[in-house]
PAKOL-551983 format. One record per residue (C-alpha): residue number from 1; x, y, z; residue in one letter. Coordinates in pm, whole numbers, plus 50000, padded with zeros to 5 digits. Example, Ala and Ser with C-alpha at 12.3 -4.5 7.8 and 13.67 -1.06 7.14 Angstrom:
! PAKOL-551983
TINU resi     u     v     w resn
TINU    1 51230 49550 50780    A
TINU    2 51367 49894 50714    S
This chain:
! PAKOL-551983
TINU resi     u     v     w resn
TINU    1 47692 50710 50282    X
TINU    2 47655 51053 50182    X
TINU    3 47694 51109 49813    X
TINU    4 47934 51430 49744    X
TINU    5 48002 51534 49364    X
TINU    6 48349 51657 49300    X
TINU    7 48361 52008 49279    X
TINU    8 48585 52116 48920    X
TINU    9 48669 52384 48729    X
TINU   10 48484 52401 48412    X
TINU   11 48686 52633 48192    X
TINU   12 49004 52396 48299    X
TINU   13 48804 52066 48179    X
TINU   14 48698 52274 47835    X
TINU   15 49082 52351 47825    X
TINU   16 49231 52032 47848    X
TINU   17 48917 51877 47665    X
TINU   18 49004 52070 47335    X
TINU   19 49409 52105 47370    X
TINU   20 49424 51710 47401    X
TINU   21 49144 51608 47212    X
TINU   22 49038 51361 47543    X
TINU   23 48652 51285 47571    X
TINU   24 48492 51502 47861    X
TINU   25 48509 51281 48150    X
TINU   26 48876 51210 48131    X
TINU   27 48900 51607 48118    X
TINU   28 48669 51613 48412    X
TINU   29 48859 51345 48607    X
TINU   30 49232 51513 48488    X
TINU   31 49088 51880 48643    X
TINU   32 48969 51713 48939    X
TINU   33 49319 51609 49027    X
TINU   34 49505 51869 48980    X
TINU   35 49603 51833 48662    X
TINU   36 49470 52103 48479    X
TINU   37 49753 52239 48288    X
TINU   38 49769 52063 47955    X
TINU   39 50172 52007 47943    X
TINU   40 50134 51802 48300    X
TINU   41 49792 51620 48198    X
TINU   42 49996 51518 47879    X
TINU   43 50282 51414 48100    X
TINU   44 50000 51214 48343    X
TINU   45 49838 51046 48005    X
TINU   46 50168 50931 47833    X
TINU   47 50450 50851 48117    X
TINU   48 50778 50752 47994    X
TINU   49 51134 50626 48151    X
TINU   50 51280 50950 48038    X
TINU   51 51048 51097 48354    X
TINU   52 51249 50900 48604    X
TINU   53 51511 51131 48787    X
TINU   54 51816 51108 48765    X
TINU   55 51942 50936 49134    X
TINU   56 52255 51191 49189    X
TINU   57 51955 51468 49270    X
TINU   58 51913 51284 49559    X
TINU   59 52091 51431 49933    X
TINU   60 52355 51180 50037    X
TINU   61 52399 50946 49684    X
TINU   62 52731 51065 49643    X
TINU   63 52847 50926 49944    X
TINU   64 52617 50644 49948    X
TINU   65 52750 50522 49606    X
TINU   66 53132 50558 49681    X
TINU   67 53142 50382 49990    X
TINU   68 52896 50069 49836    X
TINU   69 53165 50028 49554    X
TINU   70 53442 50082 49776    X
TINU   71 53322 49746 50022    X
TINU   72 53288 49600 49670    X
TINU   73 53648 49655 49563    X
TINU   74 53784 49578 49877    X
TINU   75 53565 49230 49907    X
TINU   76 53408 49385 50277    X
TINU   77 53088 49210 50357    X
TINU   78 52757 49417 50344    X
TINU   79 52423 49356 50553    X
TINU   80 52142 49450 50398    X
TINU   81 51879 49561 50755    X
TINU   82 51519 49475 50615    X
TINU   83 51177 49509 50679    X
TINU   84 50899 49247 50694    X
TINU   85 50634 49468 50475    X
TINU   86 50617 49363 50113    X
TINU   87 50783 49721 50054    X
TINU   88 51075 49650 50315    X
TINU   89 51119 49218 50120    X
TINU   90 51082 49401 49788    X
TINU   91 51344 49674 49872    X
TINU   92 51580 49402 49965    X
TINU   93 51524 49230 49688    X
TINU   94 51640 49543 49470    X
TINU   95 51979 49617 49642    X
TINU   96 52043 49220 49710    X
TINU   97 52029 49161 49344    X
TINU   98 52156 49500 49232    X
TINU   99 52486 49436 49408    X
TINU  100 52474 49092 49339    X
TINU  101 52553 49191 49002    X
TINU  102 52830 49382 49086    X
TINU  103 52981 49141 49275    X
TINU  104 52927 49205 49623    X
TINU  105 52957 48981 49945    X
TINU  106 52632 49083 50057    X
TINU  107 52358 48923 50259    X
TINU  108 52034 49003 50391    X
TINU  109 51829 49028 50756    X
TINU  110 51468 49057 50768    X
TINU  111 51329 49086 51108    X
TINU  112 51062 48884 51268    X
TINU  113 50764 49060 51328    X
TINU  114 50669 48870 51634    X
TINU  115 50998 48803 51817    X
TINU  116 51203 49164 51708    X
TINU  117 50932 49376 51544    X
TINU  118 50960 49709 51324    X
TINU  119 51290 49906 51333    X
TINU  120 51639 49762 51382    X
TINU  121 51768 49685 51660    X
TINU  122 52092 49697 51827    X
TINU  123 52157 49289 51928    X
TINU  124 52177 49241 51544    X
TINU  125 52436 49483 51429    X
TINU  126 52630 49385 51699    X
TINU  127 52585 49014 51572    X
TINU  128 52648 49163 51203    X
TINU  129 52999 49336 51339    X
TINU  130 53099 48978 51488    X
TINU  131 53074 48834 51187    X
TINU  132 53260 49103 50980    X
TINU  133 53015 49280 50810    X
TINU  134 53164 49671 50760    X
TINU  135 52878 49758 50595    X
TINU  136 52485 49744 50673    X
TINU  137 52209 49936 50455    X
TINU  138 51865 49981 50604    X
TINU  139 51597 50016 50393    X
TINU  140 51226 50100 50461    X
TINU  141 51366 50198 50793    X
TINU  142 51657 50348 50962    X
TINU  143 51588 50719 50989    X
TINU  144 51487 50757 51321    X
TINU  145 51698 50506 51490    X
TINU  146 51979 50715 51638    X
TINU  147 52105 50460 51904    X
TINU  148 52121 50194 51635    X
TINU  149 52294 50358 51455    X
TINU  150 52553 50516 51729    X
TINU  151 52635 50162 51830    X
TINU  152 52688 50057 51496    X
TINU  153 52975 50367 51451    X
TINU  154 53114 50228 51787    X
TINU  155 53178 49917 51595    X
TINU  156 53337 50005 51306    X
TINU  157 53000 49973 51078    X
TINU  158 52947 50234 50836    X
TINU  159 52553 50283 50791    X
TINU  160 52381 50358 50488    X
TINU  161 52016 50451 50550    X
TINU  162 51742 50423 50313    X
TINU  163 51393 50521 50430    X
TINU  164 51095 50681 50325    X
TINU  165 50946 50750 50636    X
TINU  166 50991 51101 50818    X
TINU  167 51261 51236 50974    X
TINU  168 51283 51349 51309    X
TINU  169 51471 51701 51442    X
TINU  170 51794 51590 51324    X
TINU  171 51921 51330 51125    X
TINU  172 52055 50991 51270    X
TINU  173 52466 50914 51260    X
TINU  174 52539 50755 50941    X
TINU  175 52776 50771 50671    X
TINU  176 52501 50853 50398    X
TINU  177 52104 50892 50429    X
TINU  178 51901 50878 50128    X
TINU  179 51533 50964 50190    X
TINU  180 51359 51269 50005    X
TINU  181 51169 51382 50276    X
TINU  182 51487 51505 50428    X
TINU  183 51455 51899 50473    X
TINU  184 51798 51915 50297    X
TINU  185 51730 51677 49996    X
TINU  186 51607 51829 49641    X
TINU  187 51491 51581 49466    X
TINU  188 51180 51637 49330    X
TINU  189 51005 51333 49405    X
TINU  190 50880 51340 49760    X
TINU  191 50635 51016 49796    X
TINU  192 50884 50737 49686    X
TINU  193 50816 50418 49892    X
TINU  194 51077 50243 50079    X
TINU  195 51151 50037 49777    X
TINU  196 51160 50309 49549    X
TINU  197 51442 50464 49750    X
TINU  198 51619 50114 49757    X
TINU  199 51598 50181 49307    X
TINU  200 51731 50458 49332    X
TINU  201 52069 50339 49500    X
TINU  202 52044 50019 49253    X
TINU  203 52007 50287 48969    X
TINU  204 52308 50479 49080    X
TINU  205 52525 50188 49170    X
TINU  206 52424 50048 48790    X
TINU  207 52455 50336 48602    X
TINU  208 52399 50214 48250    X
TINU  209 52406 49913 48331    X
TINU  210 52046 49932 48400    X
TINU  211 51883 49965 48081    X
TINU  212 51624 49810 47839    X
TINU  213 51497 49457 47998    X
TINU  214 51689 49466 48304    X
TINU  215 51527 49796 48359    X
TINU  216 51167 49633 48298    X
TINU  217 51317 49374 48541    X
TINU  218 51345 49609 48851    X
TINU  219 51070 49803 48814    X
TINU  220 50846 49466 48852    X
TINU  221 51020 49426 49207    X
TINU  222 50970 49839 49289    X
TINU  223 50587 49836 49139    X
TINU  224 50473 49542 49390    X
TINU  225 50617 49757 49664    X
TINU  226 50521 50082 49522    X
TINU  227 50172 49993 49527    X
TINU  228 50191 49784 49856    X
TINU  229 50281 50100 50048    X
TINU  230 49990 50261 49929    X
TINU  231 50244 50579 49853    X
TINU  232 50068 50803 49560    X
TINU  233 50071 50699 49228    X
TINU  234 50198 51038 49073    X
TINU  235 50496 51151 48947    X
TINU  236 50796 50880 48951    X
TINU  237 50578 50651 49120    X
TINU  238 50289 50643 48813    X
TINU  239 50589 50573 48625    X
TINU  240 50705 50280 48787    X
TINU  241 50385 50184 48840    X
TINU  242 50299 50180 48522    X
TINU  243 50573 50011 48358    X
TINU  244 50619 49760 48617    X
TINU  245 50251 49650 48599    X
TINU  246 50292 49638 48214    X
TINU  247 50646 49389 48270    X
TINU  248 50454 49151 48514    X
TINU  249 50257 48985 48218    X
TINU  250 50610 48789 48123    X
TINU  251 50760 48709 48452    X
TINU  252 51064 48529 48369    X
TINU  253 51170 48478 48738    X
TINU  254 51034 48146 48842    X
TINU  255 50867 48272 49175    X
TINU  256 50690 48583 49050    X
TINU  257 50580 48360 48777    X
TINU  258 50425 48058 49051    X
TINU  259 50323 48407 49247    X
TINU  260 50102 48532 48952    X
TINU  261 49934 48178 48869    X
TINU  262 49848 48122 49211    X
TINU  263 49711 48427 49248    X
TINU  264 49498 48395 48925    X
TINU  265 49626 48631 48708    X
TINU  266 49888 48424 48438    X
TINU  267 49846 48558 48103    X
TINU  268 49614 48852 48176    X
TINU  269 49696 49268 48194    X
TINU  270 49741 49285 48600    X
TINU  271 49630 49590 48704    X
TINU  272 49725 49803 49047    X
TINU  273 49414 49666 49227    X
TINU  274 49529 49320 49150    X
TINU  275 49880 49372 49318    X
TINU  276 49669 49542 49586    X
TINU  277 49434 49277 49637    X
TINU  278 49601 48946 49492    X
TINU  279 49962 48928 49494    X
TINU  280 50039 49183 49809    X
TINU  281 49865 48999 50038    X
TINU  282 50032 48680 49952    X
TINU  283 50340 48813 50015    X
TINU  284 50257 48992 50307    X
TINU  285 50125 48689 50488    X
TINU  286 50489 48574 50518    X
TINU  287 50581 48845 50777    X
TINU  288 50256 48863 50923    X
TINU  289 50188 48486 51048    X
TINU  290 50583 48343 51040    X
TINU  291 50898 48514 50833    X
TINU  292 50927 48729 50572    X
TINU  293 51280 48538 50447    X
TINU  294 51039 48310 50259    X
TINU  295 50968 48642 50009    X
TINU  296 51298 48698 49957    X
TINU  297 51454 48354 49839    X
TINU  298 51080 48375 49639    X
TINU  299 51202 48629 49447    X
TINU  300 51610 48556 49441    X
TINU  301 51621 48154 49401    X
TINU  302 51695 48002 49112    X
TINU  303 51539 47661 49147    X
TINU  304 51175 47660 49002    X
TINU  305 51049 47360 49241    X
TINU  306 51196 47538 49512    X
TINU  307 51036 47844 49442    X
TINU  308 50726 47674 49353    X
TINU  309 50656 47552 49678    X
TINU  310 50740 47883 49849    X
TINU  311 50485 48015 49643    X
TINU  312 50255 47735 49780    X
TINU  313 50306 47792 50120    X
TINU  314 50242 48149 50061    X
TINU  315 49935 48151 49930    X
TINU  316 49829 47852 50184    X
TINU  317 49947 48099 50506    X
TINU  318 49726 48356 50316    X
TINU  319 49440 48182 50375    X
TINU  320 49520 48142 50721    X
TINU  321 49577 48503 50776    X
TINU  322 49218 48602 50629    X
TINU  323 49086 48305 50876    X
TINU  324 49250 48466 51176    X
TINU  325 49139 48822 51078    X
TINU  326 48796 48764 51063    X
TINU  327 48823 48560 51375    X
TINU  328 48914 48898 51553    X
TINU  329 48722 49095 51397    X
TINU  330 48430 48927 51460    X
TINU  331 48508 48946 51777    X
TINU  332 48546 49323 51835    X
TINU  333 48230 49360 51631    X
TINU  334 48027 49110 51858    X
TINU  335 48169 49385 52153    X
TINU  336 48112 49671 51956    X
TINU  337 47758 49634 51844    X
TINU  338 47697 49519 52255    X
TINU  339 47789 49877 52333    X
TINU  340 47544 50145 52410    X
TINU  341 47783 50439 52387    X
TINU  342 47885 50337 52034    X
TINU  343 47789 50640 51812    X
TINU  344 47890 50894 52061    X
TINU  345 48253 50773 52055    X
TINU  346 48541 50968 51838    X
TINU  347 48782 50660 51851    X
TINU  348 48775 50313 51907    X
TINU  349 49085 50106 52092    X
TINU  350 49008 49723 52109    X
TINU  351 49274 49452 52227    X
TINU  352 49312 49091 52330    X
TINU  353 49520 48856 52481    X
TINU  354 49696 48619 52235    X
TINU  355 49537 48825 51894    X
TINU  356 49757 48766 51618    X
TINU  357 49992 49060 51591    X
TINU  358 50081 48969 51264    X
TINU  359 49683 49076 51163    X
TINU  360 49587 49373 51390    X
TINU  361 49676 49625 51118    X
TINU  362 49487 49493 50893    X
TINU  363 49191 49446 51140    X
TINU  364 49247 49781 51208    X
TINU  365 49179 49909 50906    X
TINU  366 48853 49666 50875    X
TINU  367 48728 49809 51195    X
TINU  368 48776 50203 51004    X
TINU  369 48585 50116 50735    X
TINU  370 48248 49911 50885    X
TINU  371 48276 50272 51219    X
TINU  372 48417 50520 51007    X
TINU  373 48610 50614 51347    X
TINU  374 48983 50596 51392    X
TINU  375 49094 50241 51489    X
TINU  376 49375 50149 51771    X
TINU  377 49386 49741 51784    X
TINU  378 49633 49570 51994    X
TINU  379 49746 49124 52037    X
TINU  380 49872 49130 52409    X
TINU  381 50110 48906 52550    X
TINU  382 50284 48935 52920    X
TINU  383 50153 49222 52990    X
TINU  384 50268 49432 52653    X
TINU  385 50018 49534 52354    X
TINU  386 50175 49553 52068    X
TINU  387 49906 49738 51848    X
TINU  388 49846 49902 51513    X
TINU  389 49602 50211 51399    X
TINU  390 49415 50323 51132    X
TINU  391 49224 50703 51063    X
TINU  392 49004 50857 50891    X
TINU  393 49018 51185 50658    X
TINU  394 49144 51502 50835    X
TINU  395 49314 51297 51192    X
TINU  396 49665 51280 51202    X
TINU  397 49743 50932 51380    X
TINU  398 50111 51023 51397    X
TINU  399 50035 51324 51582    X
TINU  400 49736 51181 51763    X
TINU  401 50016 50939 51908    X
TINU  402 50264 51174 51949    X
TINU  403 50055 51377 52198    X
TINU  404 49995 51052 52423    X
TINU  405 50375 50954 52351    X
TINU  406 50445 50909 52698    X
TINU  407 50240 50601 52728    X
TINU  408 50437 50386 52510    X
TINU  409 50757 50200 52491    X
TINU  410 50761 50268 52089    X
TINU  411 50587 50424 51870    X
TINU  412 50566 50543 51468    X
TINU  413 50407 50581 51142    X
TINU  414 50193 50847 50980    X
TINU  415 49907 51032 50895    X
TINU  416 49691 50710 50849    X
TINU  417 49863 50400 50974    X
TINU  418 50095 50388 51287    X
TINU  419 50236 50110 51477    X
TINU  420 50308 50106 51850    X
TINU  421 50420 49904 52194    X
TINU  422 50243 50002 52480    X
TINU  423 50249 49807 52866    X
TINU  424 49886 49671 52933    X
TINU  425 49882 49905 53267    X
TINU  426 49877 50232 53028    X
TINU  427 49579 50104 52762    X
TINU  428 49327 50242 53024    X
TINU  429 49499 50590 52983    X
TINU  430 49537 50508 52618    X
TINU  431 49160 50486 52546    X
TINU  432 49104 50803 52773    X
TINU  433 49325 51043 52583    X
TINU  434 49321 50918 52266    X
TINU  435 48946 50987 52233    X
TINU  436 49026 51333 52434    X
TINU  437 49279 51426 52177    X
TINU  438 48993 51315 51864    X
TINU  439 48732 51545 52005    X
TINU  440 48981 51818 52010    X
TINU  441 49064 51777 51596    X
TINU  442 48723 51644 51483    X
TINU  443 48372 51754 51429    X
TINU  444 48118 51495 51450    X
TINU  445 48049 51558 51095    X
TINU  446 48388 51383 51009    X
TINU  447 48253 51053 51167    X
TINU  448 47995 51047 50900    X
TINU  449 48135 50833 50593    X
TINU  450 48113 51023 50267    X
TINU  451 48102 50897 49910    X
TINU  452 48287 51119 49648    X
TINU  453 48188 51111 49316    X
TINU  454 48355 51216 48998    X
TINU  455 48065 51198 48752    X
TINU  456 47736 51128 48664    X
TINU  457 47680 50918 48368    X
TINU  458 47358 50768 48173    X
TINU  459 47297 50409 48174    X
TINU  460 47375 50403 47778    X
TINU  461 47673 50553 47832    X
TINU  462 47868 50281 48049    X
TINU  463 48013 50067 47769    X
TINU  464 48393 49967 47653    X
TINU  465 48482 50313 47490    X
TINU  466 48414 50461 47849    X
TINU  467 48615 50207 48038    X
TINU  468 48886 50269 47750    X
TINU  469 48847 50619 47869    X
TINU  470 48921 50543 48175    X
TINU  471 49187 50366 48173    X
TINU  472 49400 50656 48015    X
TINU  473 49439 50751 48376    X
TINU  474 49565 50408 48528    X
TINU  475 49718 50259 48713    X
TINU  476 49469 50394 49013    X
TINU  477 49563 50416 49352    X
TINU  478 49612 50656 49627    X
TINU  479 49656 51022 49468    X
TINU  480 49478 50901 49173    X
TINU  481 49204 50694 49295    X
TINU  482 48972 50476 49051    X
TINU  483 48661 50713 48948    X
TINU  484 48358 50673 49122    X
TINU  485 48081 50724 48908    X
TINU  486 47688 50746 48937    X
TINU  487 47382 50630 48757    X
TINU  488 47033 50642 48854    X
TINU  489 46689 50492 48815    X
TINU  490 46834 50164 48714    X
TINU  491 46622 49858 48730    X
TINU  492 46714 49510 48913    X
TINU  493 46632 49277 48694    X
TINU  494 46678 48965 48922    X
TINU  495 46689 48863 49230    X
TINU  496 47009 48945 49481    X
TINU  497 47251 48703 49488    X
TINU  498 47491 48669 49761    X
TINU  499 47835 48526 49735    X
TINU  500 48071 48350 49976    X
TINU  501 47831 48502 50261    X
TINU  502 47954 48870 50231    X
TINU  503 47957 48941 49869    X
TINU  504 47636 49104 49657    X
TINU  505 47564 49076 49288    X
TINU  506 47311 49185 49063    X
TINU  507 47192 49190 48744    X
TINU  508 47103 49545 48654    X
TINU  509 46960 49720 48331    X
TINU  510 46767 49963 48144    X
TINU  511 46590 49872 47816    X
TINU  512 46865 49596 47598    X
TINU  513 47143 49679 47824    X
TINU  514 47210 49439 48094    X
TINU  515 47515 49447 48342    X
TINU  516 47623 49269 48647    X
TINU  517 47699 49413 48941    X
TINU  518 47918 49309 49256    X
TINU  519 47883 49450 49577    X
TINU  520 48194 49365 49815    X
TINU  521 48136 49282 50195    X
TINU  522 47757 49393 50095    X
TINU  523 47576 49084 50141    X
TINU  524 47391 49275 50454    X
TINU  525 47160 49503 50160    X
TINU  526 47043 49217 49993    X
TINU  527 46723 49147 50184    X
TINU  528 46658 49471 50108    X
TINU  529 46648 49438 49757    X
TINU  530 46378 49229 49533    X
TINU  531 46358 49234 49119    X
TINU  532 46179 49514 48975    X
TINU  533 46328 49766 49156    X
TINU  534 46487 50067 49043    X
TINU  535 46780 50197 49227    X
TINU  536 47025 50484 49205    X
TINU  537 47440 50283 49205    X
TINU  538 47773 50466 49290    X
TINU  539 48010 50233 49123    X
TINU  540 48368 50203 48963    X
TINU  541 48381 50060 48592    X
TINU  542 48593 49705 48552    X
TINU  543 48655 49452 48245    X
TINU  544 48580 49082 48407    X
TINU  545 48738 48793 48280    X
TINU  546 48581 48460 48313    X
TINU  547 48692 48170 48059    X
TINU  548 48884 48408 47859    X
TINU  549 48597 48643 47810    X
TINU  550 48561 48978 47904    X
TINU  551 48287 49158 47977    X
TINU  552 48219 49493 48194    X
TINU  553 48126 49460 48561    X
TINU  554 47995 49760 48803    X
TINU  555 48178 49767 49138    X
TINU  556 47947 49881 49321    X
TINU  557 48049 50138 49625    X
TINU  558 47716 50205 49733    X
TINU  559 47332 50212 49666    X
TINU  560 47005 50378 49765    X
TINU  561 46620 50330 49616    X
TINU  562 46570 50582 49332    X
């Protein structure tokens, strides 16, 4: 990779360094954010529940909130559309308990990702209508489905939609829309995930209600899918983020509690990365290799046993999902590397028939990171792909799609992930204009993958009171990424070891101080590497727990020979 300092402005950092009395670095890493002003870096350092908005600021709540409690009053069932995503299960977890509390008849659909796929879809509010529900509420999804929605106002439904995703032209018939993207909507928080959108209606329909421990409570639920979605972890979302993160070391729900064990983490301070890494995936492997229901009655049933063995088979189909990843991925590598044309391509758009559709998103985004080139990967059955992208910095994949949109059935998504349904007969045309469209955005200079660091740092310096330091800026994620720092001239003092056949760890030091280091998926450097070497390390700073000691780790993102 090539190393790149952050760039920051100096008399900001000496600002902030002396109004705050904060060491430095954390000035450094504060200015090189964006938060330079001292009132909003105070804000970033301290959140509280008193910066949560109020949910009325929010375009169509009004009308959201009186028709909810009138179905209530008037015992009218409500449907509550989902998505398969661990922010669309958490999102319905929010409003199915929320108006569970109010006394709602209310029930929940979560779509199969393999037999109806993302979005709603007609057949089911149709089937909802038969049954006698006047009421369905999308969430994580909704706000682009116009004929949905149009045949669910021929029926008699009235549609709430909650969605975080953006709107198109013009807004979709229903009788309230709550998304802050909405050109129309004020309130001030723009980057909410699906299932912070779904809080928001809970937090209305509560009013006080939702207060002290039940408060703590929710925000559990809306963290996990906060920091699924990947959204930015500024503003209200830092907020929930950090308050939710701080609730999930006492679970007292039975399945979030069999979640956490299994995933490793009972009694310790979970952090964003291990929602990211840990108990996200678990949850996600639901929806991606059979149904997604099994998250919900996780997360709603009473019965511990029960719940238990959801929690089981959840971290058992978790496995199975990594196993089937690397099966394909392996196998676009293996074509990959056979390919002669390799580094002169913009894009790359691999598929097979029978690939796991459930996976292909995530093997999408595996296939980004070893090319550093955007990433279109697609299962195929009967002569439909059904694939999923990835990008890279500075290319749009929503618009990338958009200008090819007349090659697929459906499409949608964002700036870096999108999701799409395309007949086999148009993938040739797919490839051919999706790597036209690439060269027309990119300069080869954005293929090449780039390190950015935040600081350097002496070797004596990387001890607990600067990983204290630190962490007066977490919970990290996207928007406020974990700081990369650097360190050279710092000698191996064993051997390589490599873990699980992908992993890398070293011992490292200079003079008394000794550290380990872990290298993940970079088991290919160590026959590089030999004792007595000195070596220059980009690396993030973690606390490692092992038998109820901690110690500091380096997390390594890269190294070269000093």
């Amino acid at each position: 990779m090539r190393w790149i300092e952050t760039s920051v402005d100096t008399e900001s950092v000496r600002r902030l360094e002396r109004e705050l009395g904060v060491s430095p670095l954390v000035a450094r890493l504060l200015a090189q954010r964006g938060i330079a002003e001292p009132a909003a870096a105070q804000a970033f350092l301290h959140p509280s529940l008193s910066q949560l908005h109020p949910p009325e600021l929010m375009a169509g709540m009004r009308e959201a909130v009186e028709r909810l409690l009138r179905a209530i009053a008037q015992r009218e069932k409500i449907l509550i559309y989902g998505d398969y995503d661990v922010d669309g299960t958490m999102a319905v977890v929010v409003l199915l308990t929320a108006l569970r509390m109010l006394g709602a008849e209310v029930e929940a659909h979560i779509p199969h990702r393999l037999t109806e796929g993302y979005g709603m879809r007609a057949p089911v509010v149709e089937e909802a209508a038969a049954q006698g529900f006047r009421v369905v509420i999308s969430v994580d999804t909704g706000i682009r489905e116009h004929a949905v929605l149009a045949r669910a106002r021929e029926l008699g439904v009235d549609c709430i939609v909650t969605d975080h995703h953006l709107p198109g032209a013009e807004l979709p018939p229903a009788c309230a829309i709550l998304n802050p993207r909405r050109a129309d909507c004020r309130y001030p928080e723009k980057g909410l995930a699906g299932v912070g959108v779904a809080f928001k209606l809970a937090q209305a329909i509560l009013g006080e209600r939702l207060s002290g421990r039940l408060l703590e409570s929710f925000l559990k639920i809306v963290a996990i899918g906060t920091i699924a979605d990947v959204v930015p972890l500024l503003g209200e979302n830092r907020v929930i983020a950090r308050f939710g993160l701080a609730a999930l070391r006492q679970p007292a729900q039975s399945g979030l509690a069999a979640l956490i064990e299994l995933a490793g983490l009972a009694g310790r301070e979970i952090t964003a990365g291990d929602v990211a890494f840990r108990i996200a995936p678990r949850l996600n492997a639901a929806g991606r290799m059979e149904d997604a229901r099994d998250v919900i009655n996780l997360f709603t049933l009473a019965d511990a046993a029960r719940t238990r063995e959801i929690a089981e088979r959840l971290d058992g189909l978790n496995r199975e999902r990594q196993r089937v990843e690397d099966e394909i991925l392996r196998l676009i590598v293996a074509e990959l590397d056979k390919r002669s044309d390799l580094a002169g391509l913009y894009t790359l758009v691999q598929h097979g028939e029978g690939w796991h559709r459930g996976v292909i998103g995530i093997v999408a985004q595996r296939v980004v990171e070893r090319y550093h080139r955007p990433a279109l990967v697609m299962g195929v059955e009967n002569g439909v792909g059904v694939g999923s992208g990835r990008s890279i910095r500075g290319f749009h994949l929503l618009d990338a799609l958009t200008s090819v949109a007349d090659l697929f059935e459906r499409f949608g998504g964002h700036a870096a992930a999108a999701g799409f349904t395309i007949a086999t007969t148009n993938i040739p045309a797919l490839v051919r204009r999706f790597e036209e469209h690439a060269r027309s955005v990119l300069q080869p200079s954005d293929l090449e993958p780039v390190l950015r660091l935040d600081a350097a740092v002496d070797w004596a310096e990387i001890d607990w009171r600067l990983y204290e330091g630190l962490m007066q800026l977490a919970p990290f994620g996207m928007g406020n990424p974990t700081p990369v720092l650097s360190v050279r001239g710092v000698s191996l003092l064993a051997p390589p070891r490599v873990l699980k056949e992908k992993h890398l760890k070293l011992r490292m030091g200079n003079g008394a101080r000794t550290l380990d280091a872990l290298g993940w998926g970079l088991a290919a450097r160590a026959p590089k590497l030999q004792a007595g070497q000195q070596v220059d390390v980009a690396f993030a700073l973690e606390q490692n727990i092992y038998q109820d000691v901690a110690s500091l780790q380096l997390v390594i993102k890269d190294l070269a020979m000093s």
